[in-house]
N, C-alpha and C positions, 0 to 999 in steps of 0.2 A: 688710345685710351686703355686704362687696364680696366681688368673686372674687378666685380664688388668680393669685399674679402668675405669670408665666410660671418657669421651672424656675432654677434657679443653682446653680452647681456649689459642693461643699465649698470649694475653695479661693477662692473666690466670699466665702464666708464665713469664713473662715479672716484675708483679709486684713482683716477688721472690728476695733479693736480696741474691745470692749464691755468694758465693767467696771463694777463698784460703786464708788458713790463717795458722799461724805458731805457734805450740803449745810451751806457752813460762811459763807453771803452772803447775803442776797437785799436788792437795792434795787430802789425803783419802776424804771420805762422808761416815763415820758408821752412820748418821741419816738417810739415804736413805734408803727406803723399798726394793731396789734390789739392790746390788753388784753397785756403783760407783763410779766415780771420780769427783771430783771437776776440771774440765779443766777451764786454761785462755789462753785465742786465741788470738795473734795479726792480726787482718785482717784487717789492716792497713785505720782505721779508727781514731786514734788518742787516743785509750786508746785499753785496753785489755778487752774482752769481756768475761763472765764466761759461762759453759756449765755443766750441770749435766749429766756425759755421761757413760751408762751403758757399759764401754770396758773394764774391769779391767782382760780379759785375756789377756791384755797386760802390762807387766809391764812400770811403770812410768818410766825408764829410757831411754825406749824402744820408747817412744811416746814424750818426752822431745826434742823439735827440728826441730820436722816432721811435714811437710805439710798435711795439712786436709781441705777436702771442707765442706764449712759452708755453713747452710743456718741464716742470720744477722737479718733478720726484720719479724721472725714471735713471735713477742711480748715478756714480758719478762712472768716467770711463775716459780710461787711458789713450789720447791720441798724440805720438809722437812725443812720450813727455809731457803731457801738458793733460791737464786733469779738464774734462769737457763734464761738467755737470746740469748742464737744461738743455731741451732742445728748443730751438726757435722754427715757428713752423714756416715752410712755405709750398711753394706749389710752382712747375716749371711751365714757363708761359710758349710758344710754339717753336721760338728759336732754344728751347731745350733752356735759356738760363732759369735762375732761380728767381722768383717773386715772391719777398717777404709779406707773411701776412701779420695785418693791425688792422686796430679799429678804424672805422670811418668818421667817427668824431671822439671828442677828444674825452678819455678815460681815465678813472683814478688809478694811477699805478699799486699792480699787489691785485685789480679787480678781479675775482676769478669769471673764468669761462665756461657755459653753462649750454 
């Protein structure tokens, strides 16, 4: 387990923009240096947002549909060519893969997270 990061103040957080958004894409990414996917996220902003997202122990049919909390406005950023603009959160479960996080029932896409 790591330790807690140092303190950040609400408005710290406040400028994050998090939301649920609804995985409506996913292509391979063989240019990427680790195992990705190409994810496009509706988070209901008026277009679809792309994501360079290390989960491929999940298969694409599997994540096709599913709600994901994003993080929207932390810049966009060059992986391998391919422009990764949101992050999608998760969290690594004991055998180290990744577990995408969403809601537990079912959410307006665009909702923000609070």
């Amino acid at each position: 387990m790591s330790p807690l990061k140092p303190p950040a103040t609400y408005d710290d957080f406040a400028r994050l923009d998090i939301r649920v958004g609804k995985v409506v894409d996913i292509q391979p990414f063989p240019r990427a240096r680790n195992p990705s996917y190409k994810v496009g996220v509706d988070v209901g902003a008026d277009r679809i947002m792309w994501s360079s997202a290390q989960i491929t122990n999940y298969e694409p049919a599997a994540l096709l549909g599913s709600l994901v909390v994003c993080v929207c406005n932390l810049g966009a950023k060059n992986i391998a060519g391919f422009t990764s603009e949101l992050l999608i959160l998760g969290a690594k479960d004991a055998g180290g893969s990744v577990i995408v996080l969403g809601p537990r029932s079912e959410v307006a896409i665009g909702e923000p997270v609070f």
